[in-house]
C-alpha positions as CSV (number, residue, x, y, z in Angstrom):
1,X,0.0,0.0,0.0
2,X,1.3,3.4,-0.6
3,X,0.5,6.2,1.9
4,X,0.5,9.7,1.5
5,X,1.1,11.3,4.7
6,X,1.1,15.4,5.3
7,X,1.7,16.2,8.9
8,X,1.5,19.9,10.4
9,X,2.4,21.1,14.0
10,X,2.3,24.9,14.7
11,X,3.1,26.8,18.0
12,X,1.5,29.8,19.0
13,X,3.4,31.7,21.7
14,X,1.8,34.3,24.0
15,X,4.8,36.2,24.2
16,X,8.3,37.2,21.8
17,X,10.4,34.0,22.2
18,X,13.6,34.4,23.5
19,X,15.3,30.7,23.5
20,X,13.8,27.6,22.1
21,X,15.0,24.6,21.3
22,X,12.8,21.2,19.8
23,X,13.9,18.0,19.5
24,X,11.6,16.4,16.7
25,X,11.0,12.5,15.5
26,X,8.8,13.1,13.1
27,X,10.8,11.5,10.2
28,X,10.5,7.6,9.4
29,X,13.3,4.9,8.2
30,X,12.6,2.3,5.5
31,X,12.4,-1.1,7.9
32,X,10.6,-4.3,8.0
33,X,7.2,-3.6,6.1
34,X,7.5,0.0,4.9
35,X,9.8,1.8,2.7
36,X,10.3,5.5,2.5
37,X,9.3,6.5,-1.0
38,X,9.8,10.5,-0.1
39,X,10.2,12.9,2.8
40,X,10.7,16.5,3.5
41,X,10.2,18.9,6.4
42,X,9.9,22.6,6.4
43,X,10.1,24.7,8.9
44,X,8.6,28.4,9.8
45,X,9.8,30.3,12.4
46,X,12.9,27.6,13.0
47,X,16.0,26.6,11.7
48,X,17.7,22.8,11.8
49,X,21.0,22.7,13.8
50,X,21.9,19.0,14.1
51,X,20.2,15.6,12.7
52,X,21.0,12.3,13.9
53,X,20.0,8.7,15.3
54,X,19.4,8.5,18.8
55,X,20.2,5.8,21.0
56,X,16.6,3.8,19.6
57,X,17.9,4.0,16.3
58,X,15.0,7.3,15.5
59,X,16.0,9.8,13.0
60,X,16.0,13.3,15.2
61,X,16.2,16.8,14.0
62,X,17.4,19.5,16.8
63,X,16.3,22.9,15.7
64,X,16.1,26.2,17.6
65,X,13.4,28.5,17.7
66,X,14.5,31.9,15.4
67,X,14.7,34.5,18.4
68,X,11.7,36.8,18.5
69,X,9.2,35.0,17.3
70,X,5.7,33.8,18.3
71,X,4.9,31.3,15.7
72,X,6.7,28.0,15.0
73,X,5.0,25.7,12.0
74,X,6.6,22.1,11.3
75,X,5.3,20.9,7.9
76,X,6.3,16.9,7.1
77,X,5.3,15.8,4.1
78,X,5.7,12.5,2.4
79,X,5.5,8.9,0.4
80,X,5.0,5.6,2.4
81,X,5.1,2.6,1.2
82,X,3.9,-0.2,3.4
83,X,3.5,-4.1,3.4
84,X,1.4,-6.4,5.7
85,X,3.6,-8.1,8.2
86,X,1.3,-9.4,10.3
87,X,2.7,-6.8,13.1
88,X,5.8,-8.8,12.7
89,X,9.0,-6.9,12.4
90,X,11.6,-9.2,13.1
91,X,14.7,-9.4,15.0
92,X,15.8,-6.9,17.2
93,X,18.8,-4.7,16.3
94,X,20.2,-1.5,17.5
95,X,22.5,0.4,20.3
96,X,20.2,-1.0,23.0
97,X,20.7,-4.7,24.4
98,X,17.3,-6.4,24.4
99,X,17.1,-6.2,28.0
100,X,17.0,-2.6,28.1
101,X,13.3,-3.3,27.4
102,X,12.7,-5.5,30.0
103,X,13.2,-3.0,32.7
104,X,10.0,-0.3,33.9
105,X,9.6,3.3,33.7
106,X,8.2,6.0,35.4
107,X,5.6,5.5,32.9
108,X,5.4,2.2,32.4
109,X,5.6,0.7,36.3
110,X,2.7,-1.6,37.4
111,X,0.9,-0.9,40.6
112,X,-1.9,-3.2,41.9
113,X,-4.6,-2.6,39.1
114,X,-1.9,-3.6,36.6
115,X,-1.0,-6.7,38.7
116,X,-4.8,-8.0,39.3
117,X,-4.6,-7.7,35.5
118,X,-2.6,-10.2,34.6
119,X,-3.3,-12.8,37.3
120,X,-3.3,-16.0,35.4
121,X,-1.5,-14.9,32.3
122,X,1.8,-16.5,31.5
123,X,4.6,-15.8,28.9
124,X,6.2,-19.0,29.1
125,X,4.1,-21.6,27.2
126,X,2.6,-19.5,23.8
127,X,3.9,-15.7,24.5
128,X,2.5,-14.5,21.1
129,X,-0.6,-15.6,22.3
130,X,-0.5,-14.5,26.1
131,X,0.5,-11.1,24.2
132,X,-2.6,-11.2,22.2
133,X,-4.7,-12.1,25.8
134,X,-3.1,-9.1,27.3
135,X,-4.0,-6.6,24.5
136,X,-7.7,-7.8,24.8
137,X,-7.6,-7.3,28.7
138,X,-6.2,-3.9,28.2
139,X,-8.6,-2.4,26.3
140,X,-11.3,-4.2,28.1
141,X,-10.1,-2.7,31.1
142,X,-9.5,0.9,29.6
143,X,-12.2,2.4,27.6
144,X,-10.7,4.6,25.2
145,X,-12.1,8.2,25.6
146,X,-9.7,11.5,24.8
147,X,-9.6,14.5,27.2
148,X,-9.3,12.0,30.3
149,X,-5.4,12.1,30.0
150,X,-2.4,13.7,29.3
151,X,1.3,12.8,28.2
152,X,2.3,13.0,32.3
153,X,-0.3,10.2,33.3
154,X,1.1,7.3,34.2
155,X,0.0,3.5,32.8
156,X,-1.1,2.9,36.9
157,X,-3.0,5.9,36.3
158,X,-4.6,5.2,33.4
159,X,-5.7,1.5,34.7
160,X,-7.3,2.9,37.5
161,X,-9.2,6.0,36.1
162,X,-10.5,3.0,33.5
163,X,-9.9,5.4,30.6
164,X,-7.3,6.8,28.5
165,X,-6.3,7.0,24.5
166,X,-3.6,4.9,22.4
167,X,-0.8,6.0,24.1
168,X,-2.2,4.7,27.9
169,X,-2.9,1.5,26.3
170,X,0.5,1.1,25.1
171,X,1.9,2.5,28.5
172,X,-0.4,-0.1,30.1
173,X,0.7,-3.2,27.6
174,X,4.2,-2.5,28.3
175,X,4.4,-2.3,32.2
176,X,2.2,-5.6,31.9
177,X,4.4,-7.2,29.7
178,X,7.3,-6.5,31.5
179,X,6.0,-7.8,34.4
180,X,5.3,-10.7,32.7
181,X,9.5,-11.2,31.4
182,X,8.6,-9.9,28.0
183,X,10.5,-7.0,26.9
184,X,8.2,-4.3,24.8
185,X,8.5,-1.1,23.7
186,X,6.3,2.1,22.2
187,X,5.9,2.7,19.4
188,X,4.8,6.3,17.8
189,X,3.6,7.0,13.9
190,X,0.8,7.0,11.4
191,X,-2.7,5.3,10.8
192,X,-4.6,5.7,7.7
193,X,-8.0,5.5,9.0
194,X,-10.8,3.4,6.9
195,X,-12.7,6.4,7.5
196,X,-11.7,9.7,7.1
197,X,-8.5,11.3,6.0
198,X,-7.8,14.5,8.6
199,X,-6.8,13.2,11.8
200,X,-6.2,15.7,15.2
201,X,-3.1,13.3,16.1
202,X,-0.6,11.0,15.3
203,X,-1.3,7.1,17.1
204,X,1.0,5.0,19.2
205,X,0.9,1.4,20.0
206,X,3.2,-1.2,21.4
207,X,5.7,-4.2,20.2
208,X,6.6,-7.4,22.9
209,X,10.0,-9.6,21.6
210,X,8.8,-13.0,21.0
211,X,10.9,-15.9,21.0
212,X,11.2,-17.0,17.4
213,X,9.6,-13.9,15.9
214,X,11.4,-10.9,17.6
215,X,9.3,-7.7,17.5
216,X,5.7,-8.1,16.8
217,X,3.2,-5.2,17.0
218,X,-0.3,-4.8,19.2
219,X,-2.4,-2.0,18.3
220,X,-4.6,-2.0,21.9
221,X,-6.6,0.4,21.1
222,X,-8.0,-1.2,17.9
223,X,-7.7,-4.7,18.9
224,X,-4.9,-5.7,16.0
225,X,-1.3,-6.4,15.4
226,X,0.1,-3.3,12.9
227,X,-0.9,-3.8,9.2
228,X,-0.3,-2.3,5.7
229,X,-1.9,1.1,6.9
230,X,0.4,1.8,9.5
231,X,3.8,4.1,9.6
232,X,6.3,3.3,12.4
233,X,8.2,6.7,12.6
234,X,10.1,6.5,16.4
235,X,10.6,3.9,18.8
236,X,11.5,4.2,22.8
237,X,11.2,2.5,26.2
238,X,7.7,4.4,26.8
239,X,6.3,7.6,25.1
240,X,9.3,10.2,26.6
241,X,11.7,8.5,24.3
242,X,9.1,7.9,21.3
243,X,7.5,11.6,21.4
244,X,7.4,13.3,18.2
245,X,8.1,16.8,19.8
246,X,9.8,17.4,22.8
247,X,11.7,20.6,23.7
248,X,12.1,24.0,25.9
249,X,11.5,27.2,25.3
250,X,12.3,30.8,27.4
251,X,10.9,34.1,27.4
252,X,6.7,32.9,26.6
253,X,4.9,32.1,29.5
254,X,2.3,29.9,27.1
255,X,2.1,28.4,24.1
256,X,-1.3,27.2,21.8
257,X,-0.6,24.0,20.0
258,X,-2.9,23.0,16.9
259,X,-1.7,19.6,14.8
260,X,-3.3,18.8,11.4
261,X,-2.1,15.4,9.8
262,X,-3.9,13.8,6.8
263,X,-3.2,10.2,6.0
264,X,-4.5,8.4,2.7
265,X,-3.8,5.9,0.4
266,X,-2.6,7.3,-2.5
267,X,-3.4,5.5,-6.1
268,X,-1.7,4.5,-9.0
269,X,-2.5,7.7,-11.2
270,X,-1.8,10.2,-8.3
């Protein structure tokens, strides 16, 4: 499948900037099931000053914020083309030992709702299929509802309040998983939706190693392993290290974010 993915981010500051600088993953690597046809990003209000991998192997632009300013606008534009896997990317690879994912984060770390939840489960017989157990429980346990949560709230959270968006499901599958002896990971990038093109924001999921299959995706929130309509852009131990802007700015007291992404499936004759 080929997708055609236009994703814009603008800031709108209160007052004159006076120091900014953004750390942005918002650019994707051909890998196991997509290949990167064509990508730019433009920037308003910005300049680049450094672009390189980080320590998950993401493809990050540093840029600082053009003193003065109270507008920023990130424009990414681009040509994906995907495969269905199955969810199944394959063997892991990287700076990071595999047990690097094995270990909880602020994020991630199960309290006693996340415990009761995977009382019975075990990783040691069929893990692809305890996996698939735990993404069901999840998302039975977490209705999915936006405005609930934030980036700060933590999977514990999430699992108690008994609601939460893609990113608290992933949070929630991870600490589980863990907990279980299965190293996992977030995951941040693109879905085409089979119903509209305009989206308000990017979606995240989650991958679990699997003996004999390495990295296999679980899309909680829609009940499915990763297929041709999704874009893996960044990778992390939880959402701080997947983000797809993260940075610090001086001299605004506030800041309005808006975010407009399209994502469609673009045809032979386009």
């Amino acid at each position: 499948m080929r997708l055609a993915i236009t994703h814009r981010t603008r800031y709108d500051f209160e007052d004159p900037v006076v120091h900014a600088l953004q750390r942005l993953r918002l650019t994707p690597k051909s890998t196991s099931g997509q290949s990167i046809a064509e990508w730019k990003m433009e920037l308003t209000g910005a300049a680049r000053e450094l672009e390189y991998e980080d320590h998950n192997c993401n493809l990050t632009t540093l840029v600082a914020v053009e003193p003065g300013v109270q507008k920023v606008e990130i424009e990414c534009k681009g040509i994906i083309d995907t495969n269905d896997n199955g969810g199944v990317i394959g063997r892991h690879a990287g700076h990071l030992p595999l047990w690097h994912f094995a270990s909880q984060t602020k994020l991630t770390k199960p309290g006693a709702g996340m415990r009761a939840l995977v009382q019975g489960l075990s990783a040691e017989q069929n893990p692809l299929d305890t996996m698939h157990e735990l993404s069901a429980r999840v998302l039975d346990a977490v209705t999915y509802e936006t405005g609930r949560t934030d980036s700060d709230t933590t999977a514990e959270e999430a699992m108690g309040a008994g609601h939460g968006v893609c990113q608290d499901h992933a949070h929630i599958f991870i600490g589980c998983a863990r907990q279980l002896g299965v190293p996992a990971r977030y995951v941040s990038g693109y879905l085409m939706m089979d119903d509209r093109v305009s989206q308000e924001a990017g979606h995240a999921w989650a991958e679990a190693h699997i003996g004999g299959l390495g990295w296999v995706g679980f899309d909680i929130s829609n009940g499915i392993s990763p297929d041709a309509r999704y874009v893996r852009v960044a990778t992390g131990c939880d959402y701080a290290e997947a983000a797809p802007i993260t940075g610090i700015s001086f001299g605004s007291h506030s800041d309005r974010l808006s975010v407009e992404l399209e994502v469609a499936q673009q045809t032979a004759d386009q």
